[in-house]
Structures are given as C-alpha cells and as structure tokens.
C-alpha positions as CSV (number, residue, x, y, z in Angstrom):
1,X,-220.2,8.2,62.8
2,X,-217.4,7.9,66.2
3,X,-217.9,3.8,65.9
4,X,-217.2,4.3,61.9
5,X,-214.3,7.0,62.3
6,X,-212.5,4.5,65.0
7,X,-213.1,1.3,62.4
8,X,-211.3,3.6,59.9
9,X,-208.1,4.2,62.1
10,X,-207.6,0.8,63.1
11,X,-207.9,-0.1,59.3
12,X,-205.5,2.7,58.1
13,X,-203.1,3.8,60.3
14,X,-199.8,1.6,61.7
15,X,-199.6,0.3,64.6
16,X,-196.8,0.6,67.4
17,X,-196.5,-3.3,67.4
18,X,-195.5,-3.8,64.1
19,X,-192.0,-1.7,64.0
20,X,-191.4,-4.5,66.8
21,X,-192.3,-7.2,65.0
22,X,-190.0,-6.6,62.0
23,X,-187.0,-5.7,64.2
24,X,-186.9,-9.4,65.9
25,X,-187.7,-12.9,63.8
26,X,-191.1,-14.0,63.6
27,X,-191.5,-17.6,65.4
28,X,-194.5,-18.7,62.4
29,X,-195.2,-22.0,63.9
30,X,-196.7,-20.4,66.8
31,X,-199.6,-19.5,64.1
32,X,-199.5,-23.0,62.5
33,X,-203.4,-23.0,62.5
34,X,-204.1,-19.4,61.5
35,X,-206.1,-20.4,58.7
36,X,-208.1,-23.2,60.2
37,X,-210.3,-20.8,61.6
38,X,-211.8,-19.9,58.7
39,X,-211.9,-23.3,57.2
40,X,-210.4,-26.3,58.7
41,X,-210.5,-28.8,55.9
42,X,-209.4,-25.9,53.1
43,X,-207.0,-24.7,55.0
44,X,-205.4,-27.7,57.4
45,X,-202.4,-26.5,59.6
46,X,-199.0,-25.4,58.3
47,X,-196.4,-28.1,58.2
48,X,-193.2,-27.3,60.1
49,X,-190.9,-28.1,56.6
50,X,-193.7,-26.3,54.6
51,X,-191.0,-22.9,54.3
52,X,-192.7,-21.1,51.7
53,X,-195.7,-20.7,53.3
54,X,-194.1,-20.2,56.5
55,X,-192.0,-17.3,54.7
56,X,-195.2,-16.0,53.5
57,X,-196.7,-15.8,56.4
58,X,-194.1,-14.2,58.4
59,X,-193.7,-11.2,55.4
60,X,-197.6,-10.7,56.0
61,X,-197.3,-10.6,59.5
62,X,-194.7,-7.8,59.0
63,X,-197.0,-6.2,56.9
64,X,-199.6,-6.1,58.9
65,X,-198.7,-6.9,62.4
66,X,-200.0,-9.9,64.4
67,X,-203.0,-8.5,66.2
68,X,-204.4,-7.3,62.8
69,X,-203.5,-10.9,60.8
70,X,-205.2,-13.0,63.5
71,X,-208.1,-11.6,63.7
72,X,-210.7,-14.1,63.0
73,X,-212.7,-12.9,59.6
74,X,-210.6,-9.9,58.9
75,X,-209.8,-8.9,55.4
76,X,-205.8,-9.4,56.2
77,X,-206.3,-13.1,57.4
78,X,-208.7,-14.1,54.4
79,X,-205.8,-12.2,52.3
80,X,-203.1,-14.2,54.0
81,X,-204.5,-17.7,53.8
82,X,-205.4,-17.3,50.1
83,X,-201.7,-15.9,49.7
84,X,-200.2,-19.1,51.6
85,X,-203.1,-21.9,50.0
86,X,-204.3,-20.5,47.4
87,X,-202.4,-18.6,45.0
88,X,-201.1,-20.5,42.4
89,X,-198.9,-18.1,41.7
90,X,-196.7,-19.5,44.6
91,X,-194.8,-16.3,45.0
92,X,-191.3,-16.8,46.9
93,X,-191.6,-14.2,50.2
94,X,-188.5,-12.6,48.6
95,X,-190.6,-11.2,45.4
96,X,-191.8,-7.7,45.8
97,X,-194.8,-8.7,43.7
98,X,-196.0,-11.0,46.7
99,X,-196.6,-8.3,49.1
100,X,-198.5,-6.6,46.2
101,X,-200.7,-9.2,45.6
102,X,-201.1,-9.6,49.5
103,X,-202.5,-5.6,49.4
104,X,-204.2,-6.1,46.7
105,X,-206.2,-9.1,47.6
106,X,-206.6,-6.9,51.4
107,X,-208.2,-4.6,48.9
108,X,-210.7,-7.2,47.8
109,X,-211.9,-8.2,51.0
110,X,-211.9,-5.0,52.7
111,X,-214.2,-3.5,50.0
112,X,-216.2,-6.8,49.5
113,X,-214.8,-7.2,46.3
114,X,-217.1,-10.3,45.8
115,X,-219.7,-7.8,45.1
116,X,-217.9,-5.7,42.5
117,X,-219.3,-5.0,39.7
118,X,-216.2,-5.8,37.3
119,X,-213.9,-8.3,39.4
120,X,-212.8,-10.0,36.2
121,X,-209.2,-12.4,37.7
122,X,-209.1,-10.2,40.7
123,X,-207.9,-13.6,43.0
124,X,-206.9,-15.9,40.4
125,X,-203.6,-17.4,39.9
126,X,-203.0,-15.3,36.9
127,X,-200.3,-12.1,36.9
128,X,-201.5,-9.5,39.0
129,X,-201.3,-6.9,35.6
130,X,-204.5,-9.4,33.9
131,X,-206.7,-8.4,36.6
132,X,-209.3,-5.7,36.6
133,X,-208.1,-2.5,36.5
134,X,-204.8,-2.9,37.4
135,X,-202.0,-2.1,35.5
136,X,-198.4,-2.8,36.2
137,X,-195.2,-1.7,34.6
138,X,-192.9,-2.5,32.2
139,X,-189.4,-4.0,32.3
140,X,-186.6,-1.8,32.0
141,X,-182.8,-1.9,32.0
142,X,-182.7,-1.3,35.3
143,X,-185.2,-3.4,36.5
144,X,-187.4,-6.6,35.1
145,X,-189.6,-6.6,38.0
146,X,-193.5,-6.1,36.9
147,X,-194.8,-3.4,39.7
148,X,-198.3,-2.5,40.2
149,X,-198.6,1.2,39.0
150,X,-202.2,2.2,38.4
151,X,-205.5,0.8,40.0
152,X,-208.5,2.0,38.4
153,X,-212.0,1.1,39.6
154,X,-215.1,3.8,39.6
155,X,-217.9,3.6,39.4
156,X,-217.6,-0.4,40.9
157,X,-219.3,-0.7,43.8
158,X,-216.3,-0.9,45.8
159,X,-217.6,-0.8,49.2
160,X,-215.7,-0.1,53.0
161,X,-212.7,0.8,54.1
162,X,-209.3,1.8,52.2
163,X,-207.0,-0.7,54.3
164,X,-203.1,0.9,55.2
165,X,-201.6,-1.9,53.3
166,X,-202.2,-0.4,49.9
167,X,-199.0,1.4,51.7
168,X,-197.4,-2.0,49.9
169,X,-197.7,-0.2,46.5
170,X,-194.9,1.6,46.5
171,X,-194.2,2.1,42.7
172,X,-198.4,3.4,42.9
173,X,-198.7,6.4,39.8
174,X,-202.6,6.4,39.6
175,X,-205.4,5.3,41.9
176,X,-208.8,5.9,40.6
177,X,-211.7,4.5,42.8
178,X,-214.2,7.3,42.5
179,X,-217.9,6.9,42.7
180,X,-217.8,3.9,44.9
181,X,-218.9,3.6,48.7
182,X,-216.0,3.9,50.3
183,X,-215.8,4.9,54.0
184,X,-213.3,5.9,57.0
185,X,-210.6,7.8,56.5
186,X,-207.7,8.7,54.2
187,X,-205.0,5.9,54.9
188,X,-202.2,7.7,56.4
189,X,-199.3,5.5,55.6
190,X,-200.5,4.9,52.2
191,X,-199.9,8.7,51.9
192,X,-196.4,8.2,53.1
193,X,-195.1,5.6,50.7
194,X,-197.2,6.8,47.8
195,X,-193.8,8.9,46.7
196,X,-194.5,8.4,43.3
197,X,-198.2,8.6,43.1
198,X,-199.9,11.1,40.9
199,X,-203.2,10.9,40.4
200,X,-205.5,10.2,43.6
201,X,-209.4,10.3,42.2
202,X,-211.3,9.3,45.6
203,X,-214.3,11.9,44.7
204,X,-217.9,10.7,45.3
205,X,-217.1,8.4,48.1
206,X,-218.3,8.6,51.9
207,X,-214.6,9.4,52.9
208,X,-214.5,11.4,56.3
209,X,-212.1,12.8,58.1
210,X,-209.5,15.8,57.5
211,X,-206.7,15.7,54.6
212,X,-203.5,14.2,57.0
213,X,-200.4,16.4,56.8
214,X,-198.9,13.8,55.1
215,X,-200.2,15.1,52.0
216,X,-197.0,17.2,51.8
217,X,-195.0,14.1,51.2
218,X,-196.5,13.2,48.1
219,X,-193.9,15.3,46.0
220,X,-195.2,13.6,42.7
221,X,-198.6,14.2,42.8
222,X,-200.3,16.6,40.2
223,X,-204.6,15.5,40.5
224,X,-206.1,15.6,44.0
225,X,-209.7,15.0,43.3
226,X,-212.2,14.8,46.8
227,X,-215.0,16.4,45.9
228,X,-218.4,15.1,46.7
229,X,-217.1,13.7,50.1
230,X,-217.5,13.9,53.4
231,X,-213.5,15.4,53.8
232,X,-213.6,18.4,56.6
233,X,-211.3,20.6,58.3
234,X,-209.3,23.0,56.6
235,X,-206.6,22.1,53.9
236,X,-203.3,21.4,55.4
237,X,-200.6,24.0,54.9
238,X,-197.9,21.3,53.4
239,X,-200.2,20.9,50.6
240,X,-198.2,24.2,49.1
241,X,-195.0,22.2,49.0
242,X,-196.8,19.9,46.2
243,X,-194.4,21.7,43.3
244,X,-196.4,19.5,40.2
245,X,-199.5,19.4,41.8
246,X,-202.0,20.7,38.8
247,X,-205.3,20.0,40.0
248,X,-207.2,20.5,43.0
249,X,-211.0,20.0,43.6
250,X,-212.2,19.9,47.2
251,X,-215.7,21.6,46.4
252,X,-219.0,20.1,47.9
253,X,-217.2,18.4,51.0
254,X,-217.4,20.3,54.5
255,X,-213.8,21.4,54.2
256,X,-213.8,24.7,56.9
257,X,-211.3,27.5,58.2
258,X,-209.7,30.3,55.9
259,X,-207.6,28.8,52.9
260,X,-203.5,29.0,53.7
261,X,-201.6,31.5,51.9
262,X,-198.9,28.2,51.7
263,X,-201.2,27.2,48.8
264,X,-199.7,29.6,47.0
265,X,-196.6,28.0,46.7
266,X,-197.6,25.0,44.5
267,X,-196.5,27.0,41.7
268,X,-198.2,24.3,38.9
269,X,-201.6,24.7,39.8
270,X,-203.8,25.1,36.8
271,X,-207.3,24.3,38.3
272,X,-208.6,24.6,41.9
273,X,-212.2,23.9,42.9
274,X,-213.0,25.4,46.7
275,X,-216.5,25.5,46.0
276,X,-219.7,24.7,48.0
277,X,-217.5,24.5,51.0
278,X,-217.3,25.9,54.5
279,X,-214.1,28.2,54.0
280,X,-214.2,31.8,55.2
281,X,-212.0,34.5,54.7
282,X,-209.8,35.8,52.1
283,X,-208.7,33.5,49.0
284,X,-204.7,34.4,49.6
285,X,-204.0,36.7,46.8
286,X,-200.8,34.1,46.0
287,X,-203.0,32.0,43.9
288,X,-203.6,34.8,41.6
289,X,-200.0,35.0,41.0
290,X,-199.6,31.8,39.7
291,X,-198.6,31.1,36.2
292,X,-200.4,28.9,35.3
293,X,-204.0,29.3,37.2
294,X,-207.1,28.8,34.5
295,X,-209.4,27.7,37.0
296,X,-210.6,29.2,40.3
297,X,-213.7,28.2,41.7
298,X,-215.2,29.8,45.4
299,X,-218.1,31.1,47.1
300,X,-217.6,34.1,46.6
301,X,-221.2,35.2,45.0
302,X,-223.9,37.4,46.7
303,X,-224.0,40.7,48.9
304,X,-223.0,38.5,51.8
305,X,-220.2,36.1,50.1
306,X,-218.3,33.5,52.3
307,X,-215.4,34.2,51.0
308,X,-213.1,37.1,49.0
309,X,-211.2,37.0,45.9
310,X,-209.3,39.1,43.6
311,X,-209.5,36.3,40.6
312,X,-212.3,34.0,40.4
313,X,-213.1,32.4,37.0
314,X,-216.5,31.1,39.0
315,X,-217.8,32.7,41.8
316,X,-220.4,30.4,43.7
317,X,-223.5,31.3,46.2
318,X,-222.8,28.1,47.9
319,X,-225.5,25.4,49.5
320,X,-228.4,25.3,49.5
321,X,-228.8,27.2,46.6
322,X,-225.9,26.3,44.1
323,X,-225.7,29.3,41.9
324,X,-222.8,29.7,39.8
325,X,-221.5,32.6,38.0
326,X,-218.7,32.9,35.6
327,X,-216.4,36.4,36.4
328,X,-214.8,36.2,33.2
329,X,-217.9,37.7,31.2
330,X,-217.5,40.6,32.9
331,X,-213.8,40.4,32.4
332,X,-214.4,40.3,28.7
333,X,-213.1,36.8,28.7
334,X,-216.8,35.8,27.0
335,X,-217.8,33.8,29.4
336,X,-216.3,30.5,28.5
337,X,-215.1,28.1,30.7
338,X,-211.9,27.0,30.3
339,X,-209.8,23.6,31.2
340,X,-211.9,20.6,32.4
341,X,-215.5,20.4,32.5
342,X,-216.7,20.9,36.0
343,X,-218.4,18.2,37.7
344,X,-222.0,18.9,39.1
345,X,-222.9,17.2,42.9
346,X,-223.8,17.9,45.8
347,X,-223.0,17.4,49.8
348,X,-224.7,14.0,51.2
C-alpha cells in the first residue's frame, strides 16, 4: 500500500520542475532521440528542420515536465512519441486540441488501455470526439474550437493510475469511469483546472487516499460519487463552498472523523450518502435545514449508533452487518424512498 500511494503522487501531482521549464524555452534537440528508446526503427531521431514535431514535443514537455517525459516506458513518453510519429492528425502545437489528445492518449497508457474492453478509435488518426466515450463540444459564436467535454468509460476495465494531465481538459463537464480498477490517488491538479466539471463518477474503484482540499475549487460541480472506494479521512471543510453541488455519496469507503458543520453550506444538496463509514459524532443539524435535502443516508441505527441525527431518511447499522432502515415510515412518509435508487456494495 506506501509503494502504491507514492506511485500515485508521482503520477498526479505537479512537479516543482515544470513551472521552470515553461518560464525559459525548451532546447528540443537535446531530446532528438526520445523516442528511439522505445523503438529505434519506428521512431528514428527528430530532424533539426522537423519544427512540428519539435513544437510538439516541447508543449508535451511543458505539460509534463522533463523527468516525467523521459522516462523510459512511461505512459507520457509512449503518449508523446505517438503524438510526434504517429498521429495523423498532425496537430500544429498551437491547437488546444493537441494537448487534449496528448492527455487523453496519457490516459490510454496509464490505464492500459490496450486491454479495454470498448477502445473503439481511441489512438487513431480520427477526431478525438469519434472515439470511445468521449464527447466533445460544439462550435459556437464565440468559439469553433471542438473541446473534450465528457469522458465516459465504466464498467471498462480501465486499469491504474489517473495521470495529472487529464489537468489538460480544461473545458471537462463529465468524467465517468466508475466500476473499473483504478488505483492511487485523486489527481490534485486535475481538481484544480476541472472549473467547469460537474459530474465526477469515480465509485467502485480502488481509489485511496483523502478527498484534497481542492475539492472546494470545483465551483461547478453538482455529482460527487466515491462510494465503494478505498477514499479515507474525513470530508474536507471547503467541500461546503460547492453552491450546485446536488449529490454526494461517500458511503462504504473508510471515510473517518465527525462530518463538518461547513457541509451545510452547499445549500443545493438534494442527496447525501454517509453511510457504512467510519464518521462519529453528530450529523450537523445544518443539513437538515437545507431546502432541498430528500436524501440522507448515516449510521445512525441501533442502541449504540455511530453517529446522531435529527433527519435521516435511512438510518444504517453499519459493517459488518448492513442493515438499513427507512425513518420516514415512522414519520408517516410510507416508507418510500425517494430520489435515486441507492446503490448496494460493500467495503473491499
């Protein structure tokens, strides 16, 4: 578990040398064999008049940073050189949609995307909006540019480590890679530039780690779905100043401490799952306030509950023995469970 949580940092968080490398000019024929490393006769060294792929690679580099790029077999490199050889796209390093195709195609070999179960034009030359479950948007007055907005693949055998350079999506609405295999940690500069994100589906995954403060500076984001992970710690308090989030479902993760009163202050919330967690305390009496609350889920069952609260729709007993009891019956609300269908699992 320490060897996996360091892989995950070095794969998801920035790194000092790159805010250097983008503040001076990047001498690209220095790296003139980059590629041959992986394979010398596909990819022969880059031409000193060859400026397009000398461009390209200098915008990865910035991306990335050079210790990450050059590393021999990493997902970035393998990304890079099919960027710079490859692609038949032949993207000028002035097109947005080149760094987007660089993340995405990070993506692939990060996750061993040659193992997907759908991987239909992922790494072909065709327009990055053709291939699986990616969705871009559309041209408008102000802008023709085609942006990746949504990436969608659960259930897909999508398999390692979320790489920072999905960071590069910065026009992101929708990620959706639940029930895949994904390890390490949540990428904290991807958290950062998501500003427009809002919807982030990452349940039933091997995700560890805490929720990064960061959180708080996704101001668009309305689903937070982690359940079924292997999340812990307690829920940061900037996650109150998430005015549209809507949904919240942390249950059966290993999420601890008491939940912060500053939760409260998302004053959209409609559903939030605490559930078959580790919390203790007192559920803040601010989430009953809220408006627009249908939903709340929390241990709070049995002589001995794990936690208090003045308004649960479900009251749970909590692992190892799952029991679940809906508080409206007895509330003369009938028993029914409103909102969205509550998903069964349980901790790993």
């Amino acid at each position: 578990m320490p060897f996996l949580f360091l892989v995950a940092l070095l794969l998801s968080t920035p790194f000092v040398a790159d805010a250097a490398a983008k503040k001076r000019s990047i001498d690209t024929t220095r790296y003139a064999e980059v590629c041959t490393a992986l394979n010398r006769s596909h990819y022969p060294p880059l031409k000193p008049n060859d400026k397009r792929r000398h461009k390209a690679l200098a915008s990865n580099i910035e991306a990335s940073g050079v210790q990450n790029l050059l590393l021999k077999e990493s997902p970035r490199l393998k990304a890079a050189c099919w960027i710079m050889y490859d692609d038949s796209a032949k993207l000028s390093a002035g097109d947005p949609r080149l760094l987007e195709r660089y993340a995405l195609a990070v993506l692939y070999h990060a996750t061993q995307g040659m193992q997907w179960t759908r991987s239909t034009k992922w790494l072909t030359g065709a327009h990055e909006g053709k291939w699986e479950g990616v969705t871009i948007s559309r041209p408008t007055f102000l802008s023709v540019k085609k942006r990746i907005t949504s990436i969608k693949l659960p259930f897909n055998k999508v398999n390692g480590i979320l790489p920072r350079e999905l960071s590069l999506l910065t026009e992101m609405r929708v990620l959706d890679l639940h029930g895949n295999d994904l390890q390490g940690v949540l990428p904290h500069k991807a958290l950062t530039d998501w500003k427009k994100l809002e919807v982030l589906e990452l349940h039933m995954n091997n995700i560890l780690g805490k929720i990064p403060t960061e959180i708080g500076m996704m101001k668009n984001l309305k689903e937070l779905h982690l359940f079924g992970t292997y999340i812990e710690g307690p829920l940061p308090r900037r996650i109150g100043e998430l005015q549209k989030l809507e949904y919240l479902d942390v249950s059966f993760t290993y999420m601890s401490g008491s939940v912060p009163s500053e939760l409260g202050n998302a004053m959209n919330l409609r559903e939030v799952y605490l559930n078959d967690c580790d919390f203790k305390g007192q559920i803040p009496s601010t989430l009953c306030k809220l408006p627009h609350l249908q939903e709340l889920w929390a241990d709070c069952l049995g002589p001995s509950p794990e936690v208090s609260c003045q308004c649960p729709t479900v009251c749970s007993r909590g692992l190892p023995d799952p029991k679940q009891v809906d508080m409206r019956k007895f509330r003369g609300g009938g028993g029914k469970t409103g909102g969205k269908k509550k998903r069964k699992g349980k901790k790993k």
